[in-house]
Every structure is written in structure tokens, then in C-alpha cells.
C-alpha positions in Angstrom: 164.3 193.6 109.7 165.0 190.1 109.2 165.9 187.9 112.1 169.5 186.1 112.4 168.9 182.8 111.8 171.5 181.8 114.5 168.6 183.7 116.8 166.0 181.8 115.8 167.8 178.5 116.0 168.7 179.6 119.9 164.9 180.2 120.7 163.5 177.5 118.7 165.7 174.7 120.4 165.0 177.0 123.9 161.6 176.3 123.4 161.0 173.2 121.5 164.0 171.6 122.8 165.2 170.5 119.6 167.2 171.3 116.2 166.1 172.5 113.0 167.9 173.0 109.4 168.0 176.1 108.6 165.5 176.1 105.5 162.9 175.4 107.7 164.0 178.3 110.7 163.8 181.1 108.3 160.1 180.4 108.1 160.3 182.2 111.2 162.7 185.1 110.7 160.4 187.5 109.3 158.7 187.6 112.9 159.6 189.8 115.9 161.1 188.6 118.7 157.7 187.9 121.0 156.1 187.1 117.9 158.8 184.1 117.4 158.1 183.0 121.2 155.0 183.0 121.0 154.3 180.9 117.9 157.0 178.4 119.2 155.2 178.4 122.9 151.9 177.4 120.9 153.9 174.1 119.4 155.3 173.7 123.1 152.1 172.9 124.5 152.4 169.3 122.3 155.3 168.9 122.2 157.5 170.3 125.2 155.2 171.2 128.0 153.8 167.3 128.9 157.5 166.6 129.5 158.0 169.9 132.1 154.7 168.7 133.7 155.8 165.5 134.4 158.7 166.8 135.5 157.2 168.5 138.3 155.1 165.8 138.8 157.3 162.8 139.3 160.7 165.0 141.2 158.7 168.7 142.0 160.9 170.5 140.1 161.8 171.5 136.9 163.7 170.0 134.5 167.5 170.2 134.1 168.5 171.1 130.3 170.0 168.3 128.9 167.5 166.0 131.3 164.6 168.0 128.9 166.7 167.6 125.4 166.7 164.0 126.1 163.1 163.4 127.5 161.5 165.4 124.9 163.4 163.8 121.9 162.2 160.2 123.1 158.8 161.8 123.9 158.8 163.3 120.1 159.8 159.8 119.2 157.0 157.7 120.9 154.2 160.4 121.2 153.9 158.1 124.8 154.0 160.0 127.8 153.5 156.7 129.2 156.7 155.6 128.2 158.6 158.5 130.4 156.4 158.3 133.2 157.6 154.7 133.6 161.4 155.6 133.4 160.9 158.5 135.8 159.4 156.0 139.1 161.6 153.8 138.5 164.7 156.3 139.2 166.9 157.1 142.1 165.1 160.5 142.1 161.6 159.1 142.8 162.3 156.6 144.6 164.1 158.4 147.4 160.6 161.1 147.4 158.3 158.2 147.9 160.3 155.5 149.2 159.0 154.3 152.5 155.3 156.3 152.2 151.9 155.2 152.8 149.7 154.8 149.3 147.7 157.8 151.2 151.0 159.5 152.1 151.8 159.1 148.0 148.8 160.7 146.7 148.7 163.5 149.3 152.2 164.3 147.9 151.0 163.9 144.2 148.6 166.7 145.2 150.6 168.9 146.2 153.6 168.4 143.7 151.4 168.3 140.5 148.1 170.3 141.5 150.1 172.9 144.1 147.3 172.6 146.6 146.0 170.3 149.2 144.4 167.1 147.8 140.0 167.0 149.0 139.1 164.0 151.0 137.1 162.4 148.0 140.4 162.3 145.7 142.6 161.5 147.9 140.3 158.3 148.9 139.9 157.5 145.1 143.3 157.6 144.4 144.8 155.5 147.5 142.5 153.0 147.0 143.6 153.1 143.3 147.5 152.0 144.5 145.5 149.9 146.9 144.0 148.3 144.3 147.2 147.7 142.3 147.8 150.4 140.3 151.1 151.7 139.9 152.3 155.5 141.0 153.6 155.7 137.0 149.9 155.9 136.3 149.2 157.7 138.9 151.3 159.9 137.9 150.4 160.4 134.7 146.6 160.8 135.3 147.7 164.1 137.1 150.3 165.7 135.0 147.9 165.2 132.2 144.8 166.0 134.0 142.8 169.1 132.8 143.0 170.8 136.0 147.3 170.4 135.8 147.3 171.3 132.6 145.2 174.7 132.4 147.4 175.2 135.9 150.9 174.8 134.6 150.7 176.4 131.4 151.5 179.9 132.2 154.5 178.4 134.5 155.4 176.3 131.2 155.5 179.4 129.0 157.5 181.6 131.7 159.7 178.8 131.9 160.5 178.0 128.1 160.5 182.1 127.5 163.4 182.4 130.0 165.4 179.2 128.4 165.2 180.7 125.0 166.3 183.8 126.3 169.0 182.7 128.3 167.8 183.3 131.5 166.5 180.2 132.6 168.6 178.4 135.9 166.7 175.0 135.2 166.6 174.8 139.6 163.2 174.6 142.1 160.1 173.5 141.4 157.7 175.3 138.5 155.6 176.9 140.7 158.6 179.3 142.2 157.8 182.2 140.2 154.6 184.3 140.8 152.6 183.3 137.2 153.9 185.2 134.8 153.0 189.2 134.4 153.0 191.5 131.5 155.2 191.4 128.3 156.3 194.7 127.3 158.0 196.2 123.8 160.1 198.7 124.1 159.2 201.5 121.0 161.8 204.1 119.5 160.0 206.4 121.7 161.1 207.9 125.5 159.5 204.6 127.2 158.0 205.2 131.1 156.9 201.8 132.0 155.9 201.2 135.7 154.4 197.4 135.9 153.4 194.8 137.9 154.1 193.0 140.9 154.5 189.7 139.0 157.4 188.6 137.0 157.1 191.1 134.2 159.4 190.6 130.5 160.3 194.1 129.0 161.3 193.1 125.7 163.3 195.2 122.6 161.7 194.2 119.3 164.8 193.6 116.5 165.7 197.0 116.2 168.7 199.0 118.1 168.0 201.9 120.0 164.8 200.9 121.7 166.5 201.4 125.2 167.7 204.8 125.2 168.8 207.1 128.4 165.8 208.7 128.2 163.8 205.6 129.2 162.5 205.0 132.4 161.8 200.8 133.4 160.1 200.2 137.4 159.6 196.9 137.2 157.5 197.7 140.9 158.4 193.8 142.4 158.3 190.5 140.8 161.0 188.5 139.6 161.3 190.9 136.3 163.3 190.6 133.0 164.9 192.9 130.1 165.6 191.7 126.8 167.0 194.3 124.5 169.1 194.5 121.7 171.5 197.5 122.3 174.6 199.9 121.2 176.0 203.1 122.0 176.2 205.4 125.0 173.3 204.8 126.8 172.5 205.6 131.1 168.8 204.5 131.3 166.3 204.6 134.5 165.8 201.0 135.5 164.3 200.3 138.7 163.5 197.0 140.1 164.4 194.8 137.2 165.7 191.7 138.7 167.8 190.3 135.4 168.9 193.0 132.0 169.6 190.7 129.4 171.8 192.5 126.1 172.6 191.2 122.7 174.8 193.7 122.5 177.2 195.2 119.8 179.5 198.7 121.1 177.5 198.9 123.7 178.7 201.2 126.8 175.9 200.7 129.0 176.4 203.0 132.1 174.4 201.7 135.6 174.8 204.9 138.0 170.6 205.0 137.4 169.7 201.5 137.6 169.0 199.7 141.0 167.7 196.4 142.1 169.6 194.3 139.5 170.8 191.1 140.3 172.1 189.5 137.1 173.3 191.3 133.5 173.4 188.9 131.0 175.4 190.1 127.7 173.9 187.4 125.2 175.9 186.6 122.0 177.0 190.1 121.8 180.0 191.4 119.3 182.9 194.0 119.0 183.3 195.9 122.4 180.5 196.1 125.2 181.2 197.9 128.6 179.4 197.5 131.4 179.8 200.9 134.0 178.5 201.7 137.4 178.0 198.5 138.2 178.0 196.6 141.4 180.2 193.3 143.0 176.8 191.9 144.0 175.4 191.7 140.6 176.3 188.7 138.6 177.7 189.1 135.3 177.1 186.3 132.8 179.3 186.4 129.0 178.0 183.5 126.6 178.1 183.8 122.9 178.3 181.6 120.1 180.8 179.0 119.2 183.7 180.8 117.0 182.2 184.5 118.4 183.1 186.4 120.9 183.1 190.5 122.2 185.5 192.1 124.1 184.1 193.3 127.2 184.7 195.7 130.1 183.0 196.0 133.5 183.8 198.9 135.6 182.6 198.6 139.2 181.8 201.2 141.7 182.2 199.3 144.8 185.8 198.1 145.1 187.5 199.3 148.0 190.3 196.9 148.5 192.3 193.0 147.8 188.9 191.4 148.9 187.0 192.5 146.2 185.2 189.6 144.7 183.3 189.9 141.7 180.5 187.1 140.2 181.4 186.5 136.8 180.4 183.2 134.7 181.3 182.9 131.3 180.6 180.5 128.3 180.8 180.0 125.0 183.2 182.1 122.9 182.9 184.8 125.2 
């Protein structure tokens, strides 16, 4: 089964952070959904990651969405990381984290924003009395975003990261390093699936086909910060334990909760024609985006309302 090219267009700019004509994204529709992510992920290590590294390295934290459109366009454009690292000391941002410190004080923090560990004597020596010696904390900077040690480090934090924008999941907030490196990435198969994973931030995925989450299914995701992706319709009451996020491009779907616990947010992702949510709770939050011109008619049906007070988390977008 093919894939929509309106699919791969979402997980190709997710990933790469940039636009493609169509010609050249069905080159990619032929491949399954983690197949697609990670062939894109492999281009992102060019040509998106050195931009989320010196994100962290320069503000220690990620970056925002339209901040990484932006940075990674000009990035494309000059192949100069240089360039970026330059613009990013000289903002507001940086200036207010290393305003007023010491040239040791500066490198200590370096060490701990870019390499997520306490900087060695020897290094931290070399690298003060490289600022002492003139050098500028844009090079500084970039030496350690683009250091080998950074770089084998971030990578995993990269991928997670990228996965969970082209999937929809991705809050662009906190520094990389949040999440526990990534855990397992699971398909779902036609067949009753009993999956108990990790305690790392595991990604249950549904290749394209429908029916691959089916009530006879049971999902622990056992702790972690843990996601489901899965393409759904019909009746359908699955087991899903500790799953922090259940993600559904979803098309008359009535998904019914009464034997899931430990979810936090239900994503319904460009989904069609009518979707209803049941058994759900007010402290989960329900997010509706679709595409432009698109749009499902959704239900949600809690089970804890109990009075005027009732306040339910709902954010919506696109067409939805």
C-alpha cells in the first residue's frame, strides 16, 4: 500500500524541515512508515541535526519550529554552521545565559549544556584560556556542538526529537537531553499484539495498513515517556497500559478507553469522516489537527464529569 503523499510531505518537512514537490516525495511512498523516518533521519544528520545541536548548545534547549524552519533553510543555503553560530551569541537569548560570567564560568556552562556532563580540569583550562586568549564563545561554541563526542552524544536525542515532530508529537520546549535516549520502535502486525517494553521512551508504531490495533491487543509501555502511532477504524477497546501519548490518523474510528490507563495526550492526526473518542478522562489532553480544507467530525465522551466545573483540555488546529 502506497503512501499518501500529503503523509510523506508532513514527515519529510518534520524531519528535514523543509518542502518538496511532489515528484520528488513519491520517491518515498512506496516505503512504510518507520522505513520513511528512518531514511529521512539518515539525511537529517547533514542537514537538520547540526542546527538542533547548536541549538542546545548556544540556549540549552531545543529548538522552537519555525526558529528550526528558518535556521536550517539558511544553514542549507551556506552549508556554514559558522554563519548561525555567530547570529545565535549575538542574541538576547545568549546574551542573558552568559552575560556577566567569568571566561571559566562560560566554558563550565558550555560543558554542561552541549556535552551534558561536568567539564575535566584539562578542558576546562584549554578552553578559558582560549576566550582568554581572544577567541570568541561563537567559536567556542561551535568547536562543541560539532565535536565528535556531541555529536555521537546527541544523535539518538536528534532522532527522538525529529521522529516526534514528524509525527506530531513534538512540544518543541526543554532542553534535548529531557527524554531518557530513545527505546524500542515497535510495529504493530495483523496479529493479537502482547508488547511489554522498556523503561525508556518506547514508539509503538502501525505500519500503513488499518486494523493493526485491534481489541485483542495488549500495549505496557512499563515507564518511559512512550508513544503510539497507528492508523485506525472501527470498534475497537484495546489494553494499553502506560503509554504516555496515542497518536491516530484516524477514519470512523470509535476508539473506546475503559482499558487504557496512564495516557496523558490522544492526538487524532489528519483523521476523516467521524472518530469518537469513549471512556476517556478530563485529565488527558485531546489534540484535533488536520489538513488545510480537511477536517473529521469528532466525539469525546468522558467518564469523569460530575458537575458545571468540568474542564476538559482540548487544542485544536488546522481544519479540525
Amino acid at each position: 500500500m502506497m503512501l499518501p503523499i500529503e503523509v510523506v510531505a508532513l514527515h519529510y518537512h518534520g524531519i528535514l524541515r523543509s518542502v518538496s514537490e511532489d515528484y520528488y516525495l513519491t520517491g518515498y511512498s512506496d516505503l512504510q512508515m518507520i522505513a520513511l523516518d528512518t531514511r529521512l533521519l539518515s539525511q537529517a544528520y547533514y542537514r537538520t541535526d547540526p542546527v538542533v545541536r547548536l541549538y542546545q548548545g548556544c540556549f540549552g534547549r531545543v529548538p522552537d519550529s519555525d526558529g528550526l524552519d528558518f535556521c536550517v533553510a539558511v544553514y542549507k543555503n551556506t552549508y556554514s554552521i559558522e554563519t548561525l553560530a555567530n547570529a545565535f551569541s549575538a542574541s538576547d537569548e545568549f546574551q542573558e545565559q552568559y552575560a556577566g560570567l567569568s571566561n571559566a564560568d562560560i566554558v563550565t556552562k558550555m560543558y554542561e549544556n552541549i556535552l551534558n556532563r561536568q567539564g575535566d580540569d584539562a578542558g576546562i583550562a584549554f578552553w578559558t584560556k582560549f576566550l582568554d586568549d581572544g577567541g570568541t564563545p561563537a567559536a567556542l561554541v561551535m568547536s562543541f556542538s560539532e565535536s565528535p563526542e556531541f555529536v555521537e552524544l546527541a544523535r539518538p536525542y536528534n532522532d527522538l526529537f525529529l521522529r516526534s515532530a514528524a509525527n506530531g508529537a513534538q512540544d518543541y520546549e526543554g532542553s534535548l537531553f529531557e527524554p531518557d535516549i530513545s527505546g524500542e520502535v515497535l510495529a504493530l502486525t495483523r496479529a493479537a499484539n502482547t508488547i511489554l517494553e522498556t523503561e525508556r521512551d518506547d514508539f509503538f508504531y502501525s505500519n500503513l495498513e488499518r486494523g493493526t490495533l485491534q481489541s485483542s491487543d495488549i500495549l505496557d509501555g512499563n515507564g518511559g515517556w512512550d508513544t503510539l502511532w497507528t492508523i485506525a477504524s472501527h470498534t475497537i477497546a484495546p489494553t494499553i497500559l502506560d503509554i504516555e501519548v496515542l497518536q491516530f490518523w484516524a477514519s470512523r474510528l470509535d476508539f473506546d478507553a475503559a482499558n487504557v490507563t496512564g495516557v496523558k495526550e490522544i492526538w487524532s492526526v489528519n483523521s476523516s469522516d467521524n472518530v469518537t473518542f469513549s471512556n476517556i478522562s478530563l485529565e488527558t489532553h485531546i489534540s484535533l489537527t488536520s489538513l488545510p480544507g480537511e477536517s473529521a467530525v469528532t466525539t469525546l465522551r468522558y467518564t469523569d464529569t460530575d458537575g458545571d466545573d468540568d474542564t476538559a483540555q482540548i487544542t485544536v488546529s488546522g481544519g479540525a
